[in-house]
Wavefront OBJ file of the C-alpha trace (Angstrom):
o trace
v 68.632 59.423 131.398
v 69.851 62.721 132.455
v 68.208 66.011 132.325
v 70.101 69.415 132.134
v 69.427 73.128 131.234
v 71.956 74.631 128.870
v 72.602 78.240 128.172
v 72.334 79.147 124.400
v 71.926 81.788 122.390
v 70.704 85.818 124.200
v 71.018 84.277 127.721
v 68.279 81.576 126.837
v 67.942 78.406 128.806
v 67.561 75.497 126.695
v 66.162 72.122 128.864
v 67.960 69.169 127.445
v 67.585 65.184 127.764
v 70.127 62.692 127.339
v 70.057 58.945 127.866
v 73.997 58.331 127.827
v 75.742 60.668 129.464
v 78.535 58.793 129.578
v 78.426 58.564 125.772
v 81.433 55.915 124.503
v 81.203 54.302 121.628
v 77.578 55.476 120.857
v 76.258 57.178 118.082
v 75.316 60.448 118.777
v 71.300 60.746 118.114
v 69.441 64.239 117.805
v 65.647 64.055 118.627
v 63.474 66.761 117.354
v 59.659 66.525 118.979
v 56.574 67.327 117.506
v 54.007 69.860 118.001
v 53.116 70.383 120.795
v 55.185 67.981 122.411
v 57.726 67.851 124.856
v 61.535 66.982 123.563
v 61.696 63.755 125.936
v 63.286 61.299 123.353
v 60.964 58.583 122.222
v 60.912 55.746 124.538
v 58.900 53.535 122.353
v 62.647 53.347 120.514
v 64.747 53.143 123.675
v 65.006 49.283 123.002
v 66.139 49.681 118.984
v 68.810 52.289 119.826
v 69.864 50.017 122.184
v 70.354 47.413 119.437
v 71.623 49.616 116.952
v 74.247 51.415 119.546
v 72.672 54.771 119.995
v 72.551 57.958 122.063
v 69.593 60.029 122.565
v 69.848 63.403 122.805
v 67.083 66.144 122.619
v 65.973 69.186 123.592
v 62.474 71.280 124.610
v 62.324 73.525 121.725
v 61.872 76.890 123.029
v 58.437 77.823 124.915
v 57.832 74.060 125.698
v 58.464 72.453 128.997
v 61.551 73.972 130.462
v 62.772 75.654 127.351
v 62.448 79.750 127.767
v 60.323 81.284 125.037
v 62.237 82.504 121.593
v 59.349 84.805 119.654
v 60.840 85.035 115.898
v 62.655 81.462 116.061
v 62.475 79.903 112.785
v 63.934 76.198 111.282
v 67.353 77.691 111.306
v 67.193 78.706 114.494
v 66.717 75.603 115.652
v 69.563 74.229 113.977
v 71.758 76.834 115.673
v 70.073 75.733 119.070
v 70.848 72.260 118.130
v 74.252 73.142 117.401
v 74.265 74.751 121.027
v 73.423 71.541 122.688
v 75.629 69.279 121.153
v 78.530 71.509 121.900
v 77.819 71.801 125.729
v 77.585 67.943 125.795
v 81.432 67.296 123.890
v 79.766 66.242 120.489
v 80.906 66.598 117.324
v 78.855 64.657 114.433
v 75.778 63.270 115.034
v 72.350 62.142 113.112
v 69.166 63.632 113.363
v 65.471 62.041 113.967
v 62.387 64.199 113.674
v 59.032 63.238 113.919
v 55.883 65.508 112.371
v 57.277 69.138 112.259
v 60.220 68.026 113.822
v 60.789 66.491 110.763
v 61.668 69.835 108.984
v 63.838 71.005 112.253
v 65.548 68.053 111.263
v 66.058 68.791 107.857
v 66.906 72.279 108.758
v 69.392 70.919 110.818
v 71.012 68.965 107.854
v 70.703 71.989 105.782
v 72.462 74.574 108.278
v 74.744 72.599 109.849
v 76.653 70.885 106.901
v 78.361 67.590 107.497
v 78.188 68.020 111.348
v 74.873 66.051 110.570
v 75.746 62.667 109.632
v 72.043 61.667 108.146
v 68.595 62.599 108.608
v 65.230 60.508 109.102
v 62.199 62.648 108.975
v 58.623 60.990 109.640
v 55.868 63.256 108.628
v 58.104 66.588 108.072
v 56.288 69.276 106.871
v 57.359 70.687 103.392
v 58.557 74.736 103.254
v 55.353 76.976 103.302
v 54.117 78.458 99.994
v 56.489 76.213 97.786
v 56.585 76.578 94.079
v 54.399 73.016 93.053
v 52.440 72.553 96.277
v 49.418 72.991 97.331
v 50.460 73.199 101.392
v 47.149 73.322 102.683
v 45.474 70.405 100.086
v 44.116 67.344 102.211
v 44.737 68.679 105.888
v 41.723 68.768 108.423
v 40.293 72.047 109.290
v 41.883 72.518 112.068
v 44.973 72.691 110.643
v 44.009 74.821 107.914
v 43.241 76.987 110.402
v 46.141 76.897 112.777
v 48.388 77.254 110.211
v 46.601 79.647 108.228
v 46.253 81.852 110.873
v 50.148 81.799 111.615
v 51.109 82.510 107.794
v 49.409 86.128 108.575
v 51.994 86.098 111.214
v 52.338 85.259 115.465
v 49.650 87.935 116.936
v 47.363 86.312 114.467
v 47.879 83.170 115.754
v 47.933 84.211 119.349
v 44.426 85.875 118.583
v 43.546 82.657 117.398
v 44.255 80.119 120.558
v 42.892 83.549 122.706
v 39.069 82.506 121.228
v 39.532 79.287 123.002
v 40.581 77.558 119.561
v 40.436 73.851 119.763
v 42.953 71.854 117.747
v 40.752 68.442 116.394
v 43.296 65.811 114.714
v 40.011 64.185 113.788
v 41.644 60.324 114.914
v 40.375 57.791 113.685
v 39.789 54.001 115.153
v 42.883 52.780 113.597
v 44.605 55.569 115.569
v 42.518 54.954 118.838
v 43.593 51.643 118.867
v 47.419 52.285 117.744
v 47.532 54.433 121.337
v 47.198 51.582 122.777
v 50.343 50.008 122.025
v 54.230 52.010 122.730
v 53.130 54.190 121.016
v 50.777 55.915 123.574
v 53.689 57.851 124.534
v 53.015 60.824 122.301
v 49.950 61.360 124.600
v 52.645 61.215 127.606
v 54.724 64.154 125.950
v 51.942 65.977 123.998
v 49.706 66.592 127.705
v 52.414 68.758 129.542
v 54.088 70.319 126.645
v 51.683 73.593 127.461
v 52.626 73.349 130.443
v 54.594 76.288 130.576
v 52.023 79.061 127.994
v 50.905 78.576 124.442
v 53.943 79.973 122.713
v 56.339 76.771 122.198
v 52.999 75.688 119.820
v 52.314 79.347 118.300
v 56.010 79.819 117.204
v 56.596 76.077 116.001
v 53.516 77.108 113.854
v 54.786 80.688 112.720
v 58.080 79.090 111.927
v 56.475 76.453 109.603
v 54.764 79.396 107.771
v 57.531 81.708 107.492
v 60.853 81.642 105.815
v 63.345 78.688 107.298
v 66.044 80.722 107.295
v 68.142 77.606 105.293
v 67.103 75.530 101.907
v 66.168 72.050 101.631
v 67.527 71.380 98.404
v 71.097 72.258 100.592
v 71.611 68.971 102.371
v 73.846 66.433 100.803
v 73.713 63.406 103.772
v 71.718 60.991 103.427
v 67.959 61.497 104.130
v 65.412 59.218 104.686
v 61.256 60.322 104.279
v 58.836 58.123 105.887
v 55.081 59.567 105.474
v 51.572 57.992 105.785
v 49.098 58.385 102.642
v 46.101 58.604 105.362
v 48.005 61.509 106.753
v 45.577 64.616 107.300
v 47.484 66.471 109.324
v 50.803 66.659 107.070
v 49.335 65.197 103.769
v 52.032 63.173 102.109
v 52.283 65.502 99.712
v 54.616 67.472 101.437
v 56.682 64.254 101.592
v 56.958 63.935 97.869
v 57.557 67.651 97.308
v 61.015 67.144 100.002
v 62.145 63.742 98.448
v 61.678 65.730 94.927
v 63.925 68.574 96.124
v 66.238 67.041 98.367
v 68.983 66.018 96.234
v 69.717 63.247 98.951
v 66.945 61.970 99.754
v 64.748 58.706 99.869
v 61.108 58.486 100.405
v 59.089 55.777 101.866
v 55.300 56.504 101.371
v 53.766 53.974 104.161
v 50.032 52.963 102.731
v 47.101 53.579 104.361
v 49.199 55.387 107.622
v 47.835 58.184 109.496
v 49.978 60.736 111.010
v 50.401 59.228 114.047
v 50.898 55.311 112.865
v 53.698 56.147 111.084
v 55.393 56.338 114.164
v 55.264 52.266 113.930
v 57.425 52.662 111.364
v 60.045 54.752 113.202
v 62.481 51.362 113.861
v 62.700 51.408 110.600
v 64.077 54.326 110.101
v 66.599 53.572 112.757
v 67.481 50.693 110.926
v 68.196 52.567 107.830
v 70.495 55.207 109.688
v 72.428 52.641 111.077
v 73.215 51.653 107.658
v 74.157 54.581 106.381
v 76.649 55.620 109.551
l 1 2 3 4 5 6 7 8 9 10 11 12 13 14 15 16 17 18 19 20 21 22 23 24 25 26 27 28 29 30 31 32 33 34 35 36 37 38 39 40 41 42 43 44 45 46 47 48 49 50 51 52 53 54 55 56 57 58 59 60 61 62 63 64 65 66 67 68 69 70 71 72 73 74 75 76 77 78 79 80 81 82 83 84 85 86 87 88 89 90 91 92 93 94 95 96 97 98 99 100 101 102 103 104 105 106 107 108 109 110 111 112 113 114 115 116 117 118 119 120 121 122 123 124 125 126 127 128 129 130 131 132 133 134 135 136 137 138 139 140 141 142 143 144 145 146 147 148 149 150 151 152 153 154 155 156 157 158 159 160 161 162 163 164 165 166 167 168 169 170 171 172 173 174 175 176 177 178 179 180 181 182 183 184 185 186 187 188 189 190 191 192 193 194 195 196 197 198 199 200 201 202 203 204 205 206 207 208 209 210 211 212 213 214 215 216 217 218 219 220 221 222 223 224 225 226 227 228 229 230 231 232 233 234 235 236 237 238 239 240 241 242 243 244 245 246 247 248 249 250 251 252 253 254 255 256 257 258 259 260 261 262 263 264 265 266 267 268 269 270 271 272 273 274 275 276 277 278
């Protein structure tokens, strides 16, 4: 794997990862992290893309890792950044993999982008904020009622917020404990130093979650796969029913008894499914 820093958008410097430089016959991959992670692509699925013929390529969203800071970034601008990438590395189409909210950058990315994005697989995505036949907040723990609450009244509220020493608690369970053990463990590789560089790749992930997109869901016509836990507390599964109702495209998986984080065992899966569908 390779690791570059591309120019995008206002002079911004964008630090990207890709496992293929070389690229070939490989299909083009798009990794969207979660929050607060960094954008190194998921190693636990290094061996399946293998298999299946596939690229990784991601990205430090802005204000993680080596990825300058973007205040007012929202889902579309993502895309856009996304868009960035993949032109400085030579690609044209390619699918898109998101885990938690980079779920819904990778369903923005579907929705802004057109049919540059050949398909979408979004674990745990988090639905648009204040959407007509949700209740967003129903089921999460407190902590993220109060992260995200806090950001809905906009980013110096939620900068006020992690300023009183605010500790996020994902309240894991044993099942979850354990699950670390396995390849999985990872996240905890990617979620430690994704602070690294200030607080603001986390507060503006979180602002842009709470605030408009910028693009519509119910745009994307590819092929879009939803795979969410019904233990999830931290994106209740709710907001995966709400997307697979509006997406005109899409498919949803509800995984039993999976928390947020052991849906990630599922992730093959998904690569499986986009493989099929490419």
């Amino acid at each position: 794997m390779i690791e570059l820093d591309v120019e995008v958008a206002a002079g911004r410097t964008l630090h990207v990862y890709d496992t293929a430089p070389a690229g070939g016959d490989l299909l083009p991959v798009l990794w969207h992290h979660g929050t607060p992670n960094l954008g190194a692509p998921p190693e636990p699925l290094f061996a399946a893309a293998d298999r299946l013929g596939m690229r990784w390529v991601s990205f430090d969203r802005p204000g993680y890792g080596r990825s300058d800071v973007a205040p007012g970034r929202t889902v579309a601008s993502v895309a856009a950044d996304t868009a960035a990438v993949a032109d400085a590395l030579g690609l044209g189409r390619f699918a898109v993999v998101g885990y938690s909210g980079g779920g819904t950058y990778a369903l923005g990315c579907a929705a802004v982008l057109g049919d540059r994005v050949r398909a979408v697989v979004s674990l745990a995505g988090i639905a648009p904020y204040g959407a007509d036949g949700l209740d967003w907040f129903a089921g999460m723990v407190p902590s993220g009622v109060a992260a995200l609450g806090t950001a809905a009244a906009g980013r110096e509220v939620r900068t006020a917020l992690h300023e009183s020493n605010f500790a996020y608690d994902c309240e894991f369970t044993p099942v979850d404990l354990a699950f670390f053990e396995g390849p999985w463990g990872w996240l905890g590789k990617v979620s430690e130093p994704a602070l690294a560089a200030g607080p603001y790749g986390q507060i503006d992930d979180d602002v842009s979650y709470t605030h408009a997109w910028g693009c519509d869901p119910r745009a994307i016509d590819v092929p879009v796969l939803l795979l969410h836990g019904t233990a999830d507390r931290i994106i209740p599964a709710s907001h995966g029913a709400w997307l697979a109702a509006h997406c005109p495209t899409a498919e949803l998986r509800l995984r039993a008894d999976d928390s947020h984080f052991t849906i990630t065992g599922h992730a093959e899966e998904g690569l499986d499914w986009l493989r099929r569908h490419i």
